[in-house]
C-alpha positions, 0 to 999 in steps of 0.5 A, a space after each residue: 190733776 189734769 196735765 199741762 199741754 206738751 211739746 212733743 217731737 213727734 213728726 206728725 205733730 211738728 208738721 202743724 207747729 210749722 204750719 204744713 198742713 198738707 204735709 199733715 195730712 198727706 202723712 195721714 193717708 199714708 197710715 201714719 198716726 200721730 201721737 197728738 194727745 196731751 199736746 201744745 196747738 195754742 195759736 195754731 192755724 190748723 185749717 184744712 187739717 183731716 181730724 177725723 180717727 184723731 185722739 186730741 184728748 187734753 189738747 190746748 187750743 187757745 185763740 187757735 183757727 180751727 175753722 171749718 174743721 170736722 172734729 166729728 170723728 175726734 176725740 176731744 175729751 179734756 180738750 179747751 178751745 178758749 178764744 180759739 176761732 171756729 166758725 165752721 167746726 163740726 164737733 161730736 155730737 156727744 158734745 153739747 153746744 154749752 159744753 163747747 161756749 163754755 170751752 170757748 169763752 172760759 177755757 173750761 176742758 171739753 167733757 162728752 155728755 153721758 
């Protein structure tokens, strides 16, 4: 059974629930890792965030702006990214372009081909 997304009081993490991605981002740099698994981005406005080295494994992104980020080097596994917008997104090349329609249009969880 899979998870329900969390809340969690991570620093790293509430940075993006306030919307202050260059915070994020320059705690990044600095060698923090966020604990981002499992977590609550519904309705997010994440543009601009570095995704790159993250584990956003079983994330929940509805109907959030991911536009123009790169998730090449994310992992995303069980991750949804139902209604989200994400023009410009380059996700992992293990992920089909059906497996993402079928994220974005049905909520289905994100699952890496073998």
């Amino acid at each position: 059974m899979l998870k329900k997304p969390v809340d969690c009081k991570d620093t790293m993490y509430l940075f993006l629930r306030e919307s202050k991605i260059k915070e994020f981002n320059t705690n990044k740099a600095g060698g923090k890792v966020p604990n981002l698994v499992d977590t609550d981005m519904r309705g997010l406005d994440l543009r601009g965030m570095d995704a790159s080295g993250l584990d956003m494994s079983n994330c929940y992104f509805r109907q959030s702006d991911l536009r123009g980020i790169d998730f090449s080097k994310t992992k995303l596994d069980g991750a949804s990214i139902n209604g989200a917008k994400i023009s410009g997104c380059l996700f992992p090349k293990e992920l089909s372009a059906e497996e993402i329609t079928m994220s974005l249009l049905h909520g289905t969880r994100l699952r890496y081909g073998k």
